[in-house]
Structures are given as structure tokens and as C-alpha cells.
N, CA, C and O atoms as a Tripos MOL2 file, in Angstrom:
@<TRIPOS>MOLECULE
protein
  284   283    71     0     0
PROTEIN
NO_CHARGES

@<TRIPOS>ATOM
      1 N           0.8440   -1.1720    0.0000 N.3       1 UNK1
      2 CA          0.0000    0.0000    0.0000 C.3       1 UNK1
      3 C           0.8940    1.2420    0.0000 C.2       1 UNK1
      4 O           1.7810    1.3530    0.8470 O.2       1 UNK1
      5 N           0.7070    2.0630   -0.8160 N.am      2 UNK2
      6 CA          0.8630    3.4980   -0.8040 C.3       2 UNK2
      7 C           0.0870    4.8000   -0.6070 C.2       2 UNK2
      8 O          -0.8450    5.2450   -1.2770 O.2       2 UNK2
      9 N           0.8000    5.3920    0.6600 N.am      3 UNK3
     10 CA          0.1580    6.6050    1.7180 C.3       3 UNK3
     11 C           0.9500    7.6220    1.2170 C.2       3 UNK3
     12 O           2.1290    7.6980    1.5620 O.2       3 UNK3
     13 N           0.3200    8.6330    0.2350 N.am      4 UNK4
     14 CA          0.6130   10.0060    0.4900 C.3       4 UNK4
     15 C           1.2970   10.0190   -0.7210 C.2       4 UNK4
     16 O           1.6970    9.0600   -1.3810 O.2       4 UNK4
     17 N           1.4290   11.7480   -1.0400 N.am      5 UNK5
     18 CA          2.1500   11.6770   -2.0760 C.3       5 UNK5
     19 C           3.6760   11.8660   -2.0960 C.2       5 UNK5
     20 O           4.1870   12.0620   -3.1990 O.2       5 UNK5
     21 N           4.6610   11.8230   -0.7370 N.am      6 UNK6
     22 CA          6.5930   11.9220   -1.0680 C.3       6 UNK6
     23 C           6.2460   10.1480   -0.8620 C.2       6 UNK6
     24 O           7.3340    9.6150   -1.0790 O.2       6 UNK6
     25 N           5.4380    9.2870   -0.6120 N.am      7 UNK7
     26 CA          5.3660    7.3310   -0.8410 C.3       7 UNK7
     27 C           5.0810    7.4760   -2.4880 C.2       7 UNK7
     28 O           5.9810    7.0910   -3.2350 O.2       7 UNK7
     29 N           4.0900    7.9140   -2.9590 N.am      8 UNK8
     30 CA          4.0340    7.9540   -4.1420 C.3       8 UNK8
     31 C           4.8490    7.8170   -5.4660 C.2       8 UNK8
     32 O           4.7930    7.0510   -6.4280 O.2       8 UNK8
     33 N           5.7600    9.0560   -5.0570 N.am      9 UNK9
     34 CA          6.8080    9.9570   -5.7890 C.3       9 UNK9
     35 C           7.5050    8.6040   -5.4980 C.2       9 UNK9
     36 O           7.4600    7.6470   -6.2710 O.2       9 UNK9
     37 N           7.9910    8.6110   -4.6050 N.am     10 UNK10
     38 CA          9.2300    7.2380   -4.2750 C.3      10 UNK10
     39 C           8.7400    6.1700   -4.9160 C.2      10 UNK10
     40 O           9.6060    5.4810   -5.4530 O.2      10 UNK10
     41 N           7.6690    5.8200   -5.0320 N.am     11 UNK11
     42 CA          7.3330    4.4430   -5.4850 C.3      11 UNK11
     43 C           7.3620    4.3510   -7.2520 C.2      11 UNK11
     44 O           7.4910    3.3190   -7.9100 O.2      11 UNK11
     45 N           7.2160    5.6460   -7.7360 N.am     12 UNK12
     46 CA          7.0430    5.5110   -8.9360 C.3      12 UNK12
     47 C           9.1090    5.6020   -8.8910 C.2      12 UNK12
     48 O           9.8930    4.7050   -9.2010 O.2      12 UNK12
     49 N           9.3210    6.5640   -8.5500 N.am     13 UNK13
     50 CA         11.0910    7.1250   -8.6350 C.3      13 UNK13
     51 C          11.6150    5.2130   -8.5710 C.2      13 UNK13
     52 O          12.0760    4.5310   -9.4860 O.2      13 UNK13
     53 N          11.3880    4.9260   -7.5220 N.am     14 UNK14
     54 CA         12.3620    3.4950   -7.8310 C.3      14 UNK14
     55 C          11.7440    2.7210   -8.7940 C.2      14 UNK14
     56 O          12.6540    2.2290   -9.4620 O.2      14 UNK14
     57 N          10.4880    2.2920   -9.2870 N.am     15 UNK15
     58 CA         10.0100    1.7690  -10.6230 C.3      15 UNK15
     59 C          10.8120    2.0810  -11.7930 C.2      15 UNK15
     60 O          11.2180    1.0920  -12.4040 O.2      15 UNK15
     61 N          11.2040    3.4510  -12.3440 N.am     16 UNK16
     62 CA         11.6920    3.7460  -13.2540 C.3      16 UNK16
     63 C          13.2940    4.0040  -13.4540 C.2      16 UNK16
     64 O          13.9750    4.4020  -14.4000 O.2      16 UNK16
     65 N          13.6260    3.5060  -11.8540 N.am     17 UNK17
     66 CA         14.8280    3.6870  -11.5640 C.3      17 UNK17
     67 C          15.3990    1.8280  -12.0780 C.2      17 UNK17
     68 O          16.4540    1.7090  -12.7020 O.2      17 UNK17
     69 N          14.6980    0.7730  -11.7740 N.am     18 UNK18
     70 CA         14.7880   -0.5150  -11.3920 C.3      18 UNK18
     71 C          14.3250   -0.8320  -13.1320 C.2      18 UNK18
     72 O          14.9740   -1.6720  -13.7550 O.2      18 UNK18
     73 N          13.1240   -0.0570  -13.8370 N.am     19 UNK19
     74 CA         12.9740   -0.6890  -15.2790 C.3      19 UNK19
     75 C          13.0710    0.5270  -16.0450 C.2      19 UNK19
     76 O          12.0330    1.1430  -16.2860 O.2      19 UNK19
     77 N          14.1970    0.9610  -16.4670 N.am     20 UNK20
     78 CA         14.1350    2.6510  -16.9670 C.3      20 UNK20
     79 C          13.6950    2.3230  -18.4700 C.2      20 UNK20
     80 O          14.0370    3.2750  -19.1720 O.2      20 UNK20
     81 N          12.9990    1.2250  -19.3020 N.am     21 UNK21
     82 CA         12.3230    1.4310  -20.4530 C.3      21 UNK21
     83 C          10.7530    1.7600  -20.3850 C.2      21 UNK21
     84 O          10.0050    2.2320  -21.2420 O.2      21 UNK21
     85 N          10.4600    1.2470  -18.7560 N.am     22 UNK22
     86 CA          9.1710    1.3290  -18.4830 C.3      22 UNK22
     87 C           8.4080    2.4470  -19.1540 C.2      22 UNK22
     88 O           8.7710    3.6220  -19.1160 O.2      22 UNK22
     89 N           7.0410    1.8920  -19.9340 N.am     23 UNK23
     90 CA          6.6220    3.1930  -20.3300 C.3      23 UNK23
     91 C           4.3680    2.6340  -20.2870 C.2      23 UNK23
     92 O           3.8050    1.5840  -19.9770 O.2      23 UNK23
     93 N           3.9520    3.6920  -20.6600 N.am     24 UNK24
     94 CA          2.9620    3.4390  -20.5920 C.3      24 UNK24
     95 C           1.3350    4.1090  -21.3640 C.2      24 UNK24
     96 O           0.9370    5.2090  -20.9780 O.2      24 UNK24
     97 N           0.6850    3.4770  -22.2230 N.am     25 UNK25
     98 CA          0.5390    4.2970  -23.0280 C.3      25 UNK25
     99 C          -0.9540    4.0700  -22.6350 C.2      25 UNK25
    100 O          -1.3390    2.9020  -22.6760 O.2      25 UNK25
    101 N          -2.0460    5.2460  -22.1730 N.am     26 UNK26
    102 CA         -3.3100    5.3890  -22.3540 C.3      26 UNK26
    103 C          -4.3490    4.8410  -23.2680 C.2      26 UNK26
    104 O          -4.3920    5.7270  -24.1220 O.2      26 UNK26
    105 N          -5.0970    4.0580  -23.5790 N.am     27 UNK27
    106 CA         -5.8590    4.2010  -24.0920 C.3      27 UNK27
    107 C          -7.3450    4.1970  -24.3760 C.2      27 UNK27
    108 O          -7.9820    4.0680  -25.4220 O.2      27 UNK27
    109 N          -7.7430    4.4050  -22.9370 N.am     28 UNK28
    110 CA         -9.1560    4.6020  -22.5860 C.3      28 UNK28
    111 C          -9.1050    5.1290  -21.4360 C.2      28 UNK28
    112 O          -8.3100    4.6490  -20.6290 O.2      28 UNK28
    113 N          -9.9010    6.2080  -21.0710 N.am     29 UNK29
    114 CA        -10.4820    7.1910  -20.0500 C.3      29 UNK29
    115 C         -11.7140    7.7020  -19.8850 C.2      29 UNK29
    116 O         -12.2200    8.6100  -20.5430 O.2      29 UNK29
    117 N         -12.3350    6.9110  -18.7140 N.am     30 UNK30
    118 CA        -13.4490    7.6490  -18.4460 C.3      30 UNK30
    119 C         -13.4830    8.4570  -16.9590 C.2      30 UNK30
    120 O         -13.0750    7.7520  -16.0360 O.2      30 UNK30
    121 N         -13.8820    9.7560  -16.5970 N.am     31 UNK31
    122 CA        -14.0140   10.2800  -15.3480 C.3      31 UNK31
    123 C         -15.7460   10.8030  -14.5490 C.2      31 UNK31
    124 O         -16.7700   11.3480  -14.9610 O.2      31 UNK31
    125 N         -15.4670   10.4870  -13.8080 N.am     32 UNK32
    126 CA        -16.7690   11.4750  -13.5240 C.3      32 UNK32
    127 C         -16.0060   12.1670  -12.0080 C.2      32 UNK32
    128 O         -14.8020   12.3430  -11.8250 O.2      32 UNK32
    129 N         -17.1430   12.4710  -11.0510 N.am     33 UNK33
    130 CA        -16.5250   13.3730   -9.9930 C.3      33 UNK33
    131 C         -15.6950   12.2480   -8.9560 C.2      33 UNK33
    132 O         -14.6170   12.4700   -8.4050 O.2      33 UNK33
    133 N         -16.4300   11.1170   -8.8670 N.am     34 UNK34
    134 CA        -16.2460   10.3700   -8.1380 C.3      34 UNK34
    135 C         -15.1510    9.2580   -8.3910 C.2      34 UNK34
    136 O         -14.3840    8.7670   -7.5630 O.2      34 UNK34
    137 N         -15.2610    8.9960   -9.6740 N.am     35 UNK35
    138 CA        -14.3610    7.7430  -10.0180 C.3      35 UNK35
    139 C         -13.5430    7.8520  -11.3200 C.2      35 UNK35
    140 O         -14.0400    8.6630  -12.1020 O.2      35 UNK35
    141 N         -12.4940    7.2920  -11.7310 N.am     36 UNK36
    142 CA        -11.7840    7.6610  -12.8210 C.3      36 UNK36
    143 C         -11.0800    5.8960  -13.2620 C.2      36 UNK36
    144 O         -10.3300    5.1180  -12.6720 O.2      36 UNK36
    145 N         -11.9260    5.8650  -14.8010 N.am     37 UNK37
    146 CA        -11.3310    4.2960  -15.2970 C.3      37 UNK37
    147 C         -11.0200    4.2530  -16.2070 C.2      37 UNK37
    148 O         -11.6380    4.7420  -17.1530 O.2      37 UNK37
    149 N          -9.5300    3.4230  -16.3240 N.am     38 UNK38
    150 CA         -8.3810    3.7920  -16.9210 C.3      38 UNK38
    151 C          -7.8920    2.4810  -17.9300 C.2      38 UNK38
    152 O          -8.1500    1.2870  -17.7700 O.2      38 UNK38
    153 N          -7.5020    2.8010  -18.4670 N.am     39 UNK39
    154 CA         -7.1810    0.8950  -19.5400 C.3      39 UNK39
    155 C          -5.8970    1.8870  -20.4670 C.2      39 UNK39
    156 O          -6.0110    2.8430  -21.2350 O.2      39 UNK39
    157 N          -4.8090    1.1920  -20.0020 N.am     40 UNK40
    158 CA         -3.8250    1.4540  -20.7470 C.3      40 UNK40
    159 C          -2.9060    0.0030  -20.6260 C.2      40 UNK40
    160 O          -3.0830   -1.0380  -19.9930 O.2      40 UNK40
    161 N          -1.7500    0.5150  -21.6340 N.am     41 UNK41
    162 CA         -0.8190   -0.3810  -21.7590 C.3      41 UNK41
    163 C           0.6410   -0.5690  -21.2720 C.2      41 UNK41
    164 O           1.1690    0.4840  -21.6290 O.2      41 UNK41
    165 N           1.0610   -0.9000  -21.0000 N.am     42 UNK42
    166 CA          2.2450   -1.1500  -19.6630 C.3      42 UNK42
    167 C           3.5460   -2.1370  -21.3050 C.2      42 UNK42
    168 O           3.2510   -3.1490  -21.9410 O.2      42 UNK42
    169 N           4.8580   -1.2620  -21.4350 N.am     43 UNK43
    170 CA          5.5050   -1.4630  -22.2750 C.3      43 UNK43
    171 C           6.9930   -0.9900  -21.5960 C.2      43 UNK43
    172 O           7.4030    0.0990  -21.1950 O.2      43 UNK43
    173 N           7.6230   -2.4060  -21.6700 N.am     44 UNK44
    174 CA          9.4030   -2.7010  -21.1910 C.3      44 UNK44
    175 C           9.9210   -3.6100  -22.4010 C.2      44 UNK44
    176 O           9.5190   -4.5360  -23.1060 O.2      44 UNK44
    177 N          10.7210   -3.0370  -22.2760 N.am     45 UNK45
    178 CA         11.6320   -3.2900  -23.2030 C.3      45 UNK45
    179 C          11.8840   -5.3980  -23.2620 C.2      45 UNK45
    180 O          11.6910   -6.1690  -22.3220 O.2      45 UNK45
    181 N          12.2990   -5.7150  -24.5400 N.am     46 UNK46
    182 CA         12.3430   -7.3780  -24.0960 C.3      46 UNK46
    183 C          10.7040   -7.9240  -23.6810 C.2      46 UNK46
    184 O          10.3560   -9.0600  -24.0020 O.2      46 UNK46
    185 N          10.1730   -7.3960  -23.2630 N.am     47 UNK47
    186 CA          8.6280   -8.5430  -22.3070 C.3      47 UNK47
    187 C           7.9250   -7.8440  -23.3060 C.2      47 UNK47
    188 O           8.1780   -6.8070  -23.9180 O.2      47 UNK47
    189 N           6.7770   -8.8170  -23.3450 N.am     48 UNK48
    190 CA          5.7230   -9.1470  -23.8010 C.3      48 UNK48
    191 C           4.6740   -7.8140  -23.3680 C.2      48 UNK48
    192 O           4.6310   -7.6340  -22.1510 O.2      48 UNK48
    193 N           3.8360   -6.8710  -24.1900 N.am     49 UNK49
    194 CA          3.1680   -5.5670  -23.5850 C.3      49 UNK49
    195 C           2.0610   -6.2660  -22.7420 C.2      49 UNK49
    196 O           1.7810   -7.4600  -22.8480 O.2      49 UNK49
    197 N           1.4480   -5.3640  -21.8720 N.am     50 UNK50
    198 CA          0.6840   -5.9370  -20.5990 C.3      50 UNK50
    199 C          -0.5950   -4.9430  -20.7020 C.2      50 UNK50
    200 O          -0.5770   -3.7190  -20.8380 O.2      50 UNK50
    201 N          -1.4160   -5.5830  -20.6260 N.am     51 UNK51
    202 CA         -2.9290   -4.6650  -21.0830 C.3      51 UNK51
    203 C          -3.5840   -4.5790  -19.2620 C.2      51 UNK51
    204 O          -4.2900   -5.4840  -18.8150 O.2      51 UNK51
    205 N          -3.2190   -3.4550  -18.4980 N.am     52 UNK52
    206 CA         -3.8600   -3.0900  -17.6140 C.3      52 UNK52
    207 C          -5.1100   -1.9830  -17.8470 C.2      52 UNK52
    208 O          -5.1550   -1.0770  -18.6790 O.2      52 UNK52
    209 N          -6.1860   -2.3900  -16.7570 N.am     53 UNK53
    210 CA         -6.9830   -1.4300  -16.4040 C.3      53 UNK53
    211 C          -6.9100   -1.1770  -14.6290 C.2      53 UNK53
    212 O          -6.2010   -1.8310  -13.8640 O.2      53 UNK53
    213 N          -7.8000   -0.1020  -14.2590 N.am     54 UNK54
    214 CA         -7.5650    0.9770  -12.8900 C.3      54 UNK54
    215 C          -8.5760    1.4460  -12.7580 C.2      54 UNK54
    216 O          -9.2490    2.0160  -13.6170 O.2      54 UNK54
    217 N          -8.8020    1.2800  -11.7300 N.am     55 UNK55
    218 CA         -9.7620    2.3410  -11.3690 C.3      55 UNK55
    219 C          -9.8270    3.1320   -9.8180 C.2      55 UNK55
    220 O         -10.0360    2.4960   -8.7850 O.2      55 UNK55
    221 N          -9.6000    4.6890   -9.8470 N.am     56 UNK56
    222 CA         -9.6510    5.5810   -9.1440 C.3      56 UNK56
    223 C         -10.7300    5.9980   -8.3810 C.2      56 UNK56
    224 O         -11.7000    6.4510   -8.9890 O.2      56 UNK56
    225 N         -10.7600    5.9310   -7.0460 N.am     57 UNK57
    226 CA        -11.9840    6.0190   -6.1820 C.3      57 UNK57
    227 C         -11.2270    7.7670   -5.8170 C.2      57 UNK57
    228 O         -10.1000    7.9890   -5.3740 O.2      57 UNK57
    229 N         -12.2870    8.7640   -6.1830 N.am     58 UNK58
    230 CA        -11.8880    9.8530   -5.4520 C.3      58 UNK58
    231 C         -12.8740   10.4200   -4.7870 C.2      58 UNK58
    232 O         -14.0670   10.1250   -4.8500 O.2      58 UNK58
    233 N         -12.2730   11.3910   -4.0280 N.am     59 UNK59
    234 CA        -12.9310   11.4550   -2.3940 C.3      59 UNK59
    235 C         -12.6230   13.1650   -2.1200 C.2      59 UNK59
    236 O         -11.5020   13.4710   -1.7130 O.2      59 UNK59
    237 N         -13.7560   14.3560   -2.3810 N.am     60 UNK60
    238 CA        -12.9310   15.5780   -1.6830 C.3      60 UNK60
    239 C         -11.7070   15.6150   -2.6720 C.2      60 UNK60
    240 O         -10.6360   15.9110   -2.1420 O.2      60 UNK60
    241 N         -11.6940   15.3850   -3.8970 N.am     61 UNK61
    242 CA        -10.6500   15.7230   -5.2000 C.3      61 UNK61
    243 C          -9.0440   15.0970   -4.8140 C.2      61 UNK61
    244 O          -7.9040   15.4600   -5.1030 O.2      61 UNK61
    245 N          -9.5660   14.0810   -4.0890 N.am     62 UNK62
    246 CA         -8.3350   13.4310   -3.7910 C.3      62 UNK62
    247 C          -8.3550   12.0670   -4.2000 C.2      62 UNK62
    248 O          -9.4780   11.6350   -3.9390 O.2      62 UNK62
    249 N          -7.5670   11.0850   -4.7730 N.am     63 UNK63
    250 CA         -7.3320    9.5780   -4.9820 C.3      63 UNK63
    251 C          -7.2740    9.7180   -3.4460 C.2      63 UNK63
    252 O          -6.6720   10.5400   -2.7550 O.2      63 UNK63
    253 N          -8.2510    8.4450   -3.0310 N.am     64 UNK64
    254 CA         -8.3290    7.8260   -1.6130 C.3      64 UNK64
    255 C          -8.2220    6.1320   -2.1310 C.2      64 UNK64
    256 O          -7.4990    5.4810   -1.3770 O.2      64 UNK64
    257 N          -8.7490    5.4300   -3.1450 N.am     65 UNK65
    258 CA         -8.1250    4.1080   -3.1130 C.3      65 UNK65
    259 C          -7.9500    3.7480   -4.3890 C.2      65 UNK65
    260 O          -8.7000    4.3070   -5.1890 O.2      65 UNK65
    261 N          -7.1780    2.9770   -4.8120 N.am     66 UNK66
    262 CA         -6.8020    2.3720   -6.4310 C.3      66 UNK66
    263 C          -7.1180    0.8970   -6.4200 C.2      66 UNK66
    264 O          -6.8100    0.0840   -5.5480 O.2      66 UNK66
    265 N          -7.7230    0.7100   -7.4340 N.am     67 UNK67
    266 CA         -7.7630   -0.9710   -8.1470 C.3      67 UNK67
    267 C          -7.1360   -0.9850   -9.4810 C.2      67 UNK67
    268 O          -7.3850   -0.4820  -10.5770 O.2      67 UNK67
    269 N          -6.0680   -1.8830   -8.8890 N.am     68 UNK68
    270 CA         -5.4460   -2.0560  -10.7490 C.3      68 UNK68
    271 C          -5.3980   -3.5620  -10.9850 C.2      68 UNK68
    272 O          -4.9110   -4.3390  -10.1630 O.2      68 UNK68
    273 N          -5.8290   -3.8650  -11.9300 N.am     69 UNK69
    274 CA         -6.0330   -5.0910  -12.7450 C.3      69 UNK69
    275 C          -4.9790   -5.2590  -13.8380 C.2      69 UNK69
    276 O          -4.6960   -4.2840  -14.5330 O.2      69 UNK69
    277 N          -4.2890   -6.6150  -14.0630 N.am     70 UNK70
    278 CA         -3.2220   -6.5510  -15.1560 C.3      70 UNK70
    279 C          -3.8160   -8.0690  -15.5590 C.2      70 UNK70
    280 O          -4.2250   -9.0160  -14.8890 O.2      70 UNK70
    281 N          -3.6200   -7.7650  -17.3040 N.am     71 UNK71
    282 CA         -4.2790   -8.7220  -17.9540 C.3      71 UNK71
    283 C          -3.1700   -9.5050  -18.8150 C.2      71 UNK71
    284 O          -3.4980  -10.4550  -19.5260 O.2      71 UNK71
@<TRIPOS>BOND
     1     1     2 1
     2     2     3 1
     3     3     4 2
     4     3     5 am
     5     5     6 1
     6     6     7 1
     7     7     8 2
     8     7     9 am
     9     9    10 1
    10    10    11 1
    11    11    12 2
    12    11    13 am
    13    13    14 1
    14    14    15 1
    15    15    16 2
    16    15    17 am
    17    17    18 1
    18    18    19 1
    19    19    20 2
    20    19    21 am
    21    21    22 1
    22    22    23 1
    23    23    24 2
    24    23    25 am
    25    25    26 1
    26    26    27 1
    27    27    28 2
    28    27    29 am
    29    29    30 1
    30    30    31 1
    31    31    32 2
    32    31    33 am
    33    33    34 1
    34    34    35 1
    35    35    36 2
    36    35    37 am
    37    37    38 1
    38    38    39 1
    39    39    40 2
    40    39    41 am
    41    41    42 1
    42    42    43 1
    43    43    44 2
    44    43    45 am
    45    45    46 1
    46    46    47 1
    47    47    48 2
    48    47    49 am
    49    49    50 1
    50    50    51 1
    51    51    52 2
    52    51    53 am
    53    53    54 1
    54    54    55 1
    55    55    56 2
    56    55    57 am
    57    57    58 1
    58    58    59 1
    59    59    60 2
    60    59    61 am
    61    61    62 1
    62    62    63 1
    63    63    64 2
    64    63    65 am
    65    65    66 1
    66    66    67 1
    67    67    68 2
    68    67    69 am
    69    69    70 1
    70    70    71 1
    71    71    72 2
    72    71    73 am
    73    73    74 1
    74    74    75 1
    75    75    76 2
    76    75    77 am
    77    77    78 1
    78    78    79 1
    79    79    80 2
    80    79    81 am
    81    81    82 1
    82    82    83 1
    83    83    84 2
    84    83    85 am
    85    85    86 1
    86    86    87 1
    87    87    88 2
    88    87    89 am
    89    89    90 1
    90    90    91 1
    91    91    92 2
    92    91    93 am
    93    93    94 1
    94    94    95 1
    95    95    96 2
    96    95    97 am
    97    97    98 1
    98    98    99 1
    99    99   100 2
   100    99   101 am
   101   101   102 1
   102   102   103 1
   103   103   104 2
   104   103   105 am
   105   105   106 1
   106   106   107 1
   107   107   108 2
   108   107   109 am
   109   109   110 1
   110   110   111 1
   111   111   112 2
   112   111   113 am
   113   113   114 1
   114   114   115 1
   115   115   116 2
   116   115   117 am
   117   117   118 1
   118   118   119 1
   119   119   120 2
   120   119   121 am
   121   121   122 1
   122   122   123 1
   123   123   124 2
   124   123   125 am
   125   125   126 1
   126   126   127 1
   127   127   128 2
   128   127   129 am
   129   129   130 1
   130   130   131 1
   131   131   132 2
   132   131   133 am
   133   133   134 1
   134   134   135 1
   135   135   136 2
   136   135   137 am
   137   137   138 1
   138   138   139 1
   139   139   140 2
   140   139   141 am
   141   141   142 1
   142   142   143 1
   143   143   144 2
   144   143   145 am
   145   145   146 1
   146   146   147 1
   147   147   148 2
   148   147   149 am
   149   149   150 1
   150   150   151 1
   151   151   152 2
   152   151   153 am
   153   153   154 1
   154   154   155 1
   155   155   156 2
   156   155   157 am
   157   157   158 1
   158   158   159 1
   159   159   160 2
   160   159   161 am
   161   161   162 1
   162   162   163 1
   163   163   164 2
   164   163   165 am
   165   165   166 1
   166   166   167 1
   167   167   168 2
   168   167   169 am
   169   169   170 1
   170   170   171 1
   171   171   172 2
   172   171   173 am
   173   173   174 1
   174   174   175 1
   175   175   176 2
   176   175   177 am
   177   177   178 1
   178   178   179 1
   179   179   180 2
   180   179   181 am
   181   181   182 1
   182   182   183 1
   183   183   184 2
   184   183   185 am
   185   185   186 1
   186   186   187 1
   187   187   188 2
   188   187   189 am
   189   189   190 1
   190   190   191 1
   191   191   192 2
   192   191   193 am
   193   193   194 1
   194   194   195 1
   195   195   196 2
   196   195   197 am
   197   197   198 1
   198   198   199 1
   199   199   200 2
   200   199   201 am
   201   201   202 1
   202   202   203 1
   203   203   204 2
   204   203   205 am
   205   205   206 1
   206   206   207 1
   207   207   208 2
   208   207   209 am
   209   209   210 1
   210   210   211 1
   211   211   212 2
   212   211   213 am
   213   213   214 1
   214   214   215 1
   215   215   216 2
   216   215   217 am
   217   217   218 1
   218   218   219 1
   219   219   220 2
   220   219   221 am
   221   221   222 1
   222   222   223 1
   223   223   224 2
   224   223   225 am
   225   225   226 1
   226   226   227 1
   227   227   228 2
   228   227   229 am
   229   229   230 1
   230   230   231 1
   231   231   232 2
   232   231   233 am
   233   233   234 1
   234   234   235 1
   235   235   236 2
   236   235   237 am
   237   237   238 1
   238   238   239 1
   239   239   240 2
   240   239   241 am
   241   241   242 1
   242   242   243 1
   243   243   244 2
   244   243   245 am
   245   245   246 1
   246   246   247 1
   247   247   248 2
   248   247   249 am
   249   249   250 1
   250   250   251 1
   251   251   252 2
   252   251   253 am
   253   253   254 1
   254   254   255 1
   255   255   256 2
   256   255   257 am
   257   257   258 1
   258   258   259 1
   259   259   260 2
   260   259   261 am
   261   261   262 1
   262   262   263 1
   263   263   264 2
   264   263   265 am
   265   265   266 1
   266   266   267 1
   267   267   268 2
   268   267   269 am
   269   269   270 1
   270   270   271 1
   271   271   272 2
   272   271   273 am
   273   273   274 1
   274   274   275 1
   275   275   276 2
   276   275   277 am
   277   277   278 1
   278   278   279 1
   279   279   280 2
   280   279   281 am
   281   281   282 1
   282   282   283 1
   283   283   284 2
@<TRIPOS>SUBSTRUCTURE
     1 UNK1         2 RESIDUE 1 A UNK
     2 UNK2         6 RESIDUE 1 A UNK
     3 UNK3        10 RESIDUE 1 A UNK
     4 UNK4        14 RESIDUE 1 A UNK
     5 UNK5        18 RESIDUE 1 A UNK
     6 UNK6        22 RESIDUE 1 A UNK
     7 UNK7        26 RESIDUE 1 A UNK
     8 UNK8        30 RESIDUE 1 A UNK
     9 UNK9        34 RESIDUE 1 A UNK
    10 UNK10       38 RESIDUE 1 A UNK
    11 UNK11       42 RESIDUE 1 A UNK
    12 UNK12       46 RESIDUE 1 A UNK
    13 UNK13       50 RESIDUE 1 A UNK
    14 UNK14       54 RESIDUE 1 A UNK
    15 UNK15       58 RESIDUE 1 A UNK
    16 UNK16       62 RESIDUE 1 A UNK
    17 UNK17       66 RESIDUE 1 A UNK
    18 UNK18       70 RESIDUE 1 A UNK
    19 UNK19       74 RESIDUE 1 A UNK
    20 UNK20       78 RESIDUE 1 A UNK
    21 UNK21       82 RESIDUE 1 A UNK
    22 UNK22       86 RESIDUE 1 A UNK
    23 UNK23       90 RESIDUE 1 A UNK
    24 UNK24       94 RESIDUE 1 A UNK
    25 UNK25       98 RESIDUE 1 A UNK
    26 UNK26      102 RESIDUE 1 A UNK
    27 UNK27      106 RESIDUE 1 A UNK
    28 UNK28      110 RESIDUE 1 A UNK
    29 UNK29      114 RESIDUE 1 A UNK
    30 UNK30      118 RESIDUE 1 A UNK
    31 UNK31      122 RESIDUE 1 A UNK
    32 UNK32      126 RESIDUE 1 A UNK
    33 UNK33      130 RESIDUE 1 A UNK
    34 UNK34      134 RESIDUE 1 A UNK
    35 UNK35      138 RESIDUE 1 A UNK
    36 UNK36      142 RESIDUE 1 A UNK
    37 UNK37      146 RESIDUE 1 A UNK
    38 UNK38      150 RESIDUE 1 A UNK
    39 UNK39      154 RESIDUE 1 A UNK
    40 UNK40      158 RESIDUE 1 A UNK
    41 UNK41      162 RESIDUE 1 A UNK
    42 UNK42      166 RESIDUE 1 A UNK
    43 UNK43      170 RESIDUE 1 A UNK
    44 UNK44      174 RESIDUE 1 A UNK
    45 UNK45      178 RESIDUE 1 A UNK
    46 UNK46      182 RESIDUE 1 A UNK
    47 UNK47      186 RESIDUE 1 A UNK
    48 UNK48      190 RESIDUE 1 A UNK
    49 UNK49      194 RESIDUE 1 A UNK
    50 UNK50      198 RESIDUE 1 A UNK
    51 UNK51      202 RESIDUE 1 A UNK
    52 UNK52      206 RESIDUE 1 A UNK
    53 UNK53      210 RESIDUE 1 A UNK
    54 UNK54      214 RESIDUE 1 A UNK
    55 UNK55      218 RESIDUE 1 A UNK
    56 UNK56      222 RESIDUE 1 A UNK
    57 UNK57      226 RESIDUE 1 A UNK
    58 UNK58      230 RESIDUE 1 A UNK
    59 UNK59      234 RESIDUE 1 A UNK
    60 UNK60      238 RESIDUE 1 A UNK
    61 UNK61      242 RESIDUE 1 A UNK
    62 UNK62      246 RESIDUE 1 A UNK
    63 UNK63      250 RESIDUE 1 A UNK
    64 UNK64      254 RESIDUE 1 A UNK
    65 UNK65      258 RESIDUE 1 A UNK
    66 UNK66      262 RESIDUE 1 A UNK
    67 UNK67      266 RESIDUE 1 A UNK
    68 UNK68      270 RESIDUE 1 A UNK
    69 UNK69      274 RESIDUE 1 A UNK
    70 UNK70      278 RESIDUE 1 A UNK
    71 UNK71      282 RESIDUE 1 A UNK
């Protein structure tokens, strides 16, 4: 689990530190006030691309919990 956003920052900072081809490309977005769902594609170098979706529970204009699914 990740609390806050300097856990955040760090969590993504060593991800791209540990797979620096990591990349990730959007390709579906829907938002409303409450929730935000996401389907993009997850691309490293060598592996096979990875078709994730997400979805953003927000709360008071803040991400309060994440579901991510990898397919």
C-alpha cells in the first residue's frame, strides 16, 4: 500500500529507476466526480506488452483508493 504523495513519488522514482524502459501508453479514459477508469498499456523493453486497467476512487478531489487489474 501506498500513503501520500513523497510514498508515491518514491514508489514511482524506484520503478523507473529498477525498469528505466518502463513506459505506458493510455488508451481509454473515463471520469466522472467520483471515479476515474483507466485501460492502458504497460511497455518494457524485451517482455511481452501488458494490457492493464484501474480504477480511481476519489474522495474531496483526492485519490483515496486504487484498483489495478493486469491482464
Amino acid at each position: 500500500m501506498v500513503q501520500g504523495k513523497p510514498a508515491l513519488y518514491d514508489w514511482w522514482e524506484s520503478a523507473f529507476e529498477t525498469i528505466p524502459s518502463l513506459h505506458y501508453r493510455v488508451t481509454s479514459l473515463t471520469a466522472d466526480a467520483n471515479r476515474v477508469f483507466m485501460e492502458y498499456v504497460r511497455t518494457v523493453e524485451n517482455e511481452q506488452d501488458m494490457l492493464v486497467a484501474e480504477v480511481l476512487e476519489i474522495k474531496d478531489g483526492k485519490i483515496v483508493f486504487s484498483r489495478v487489474y493486469h491482464g
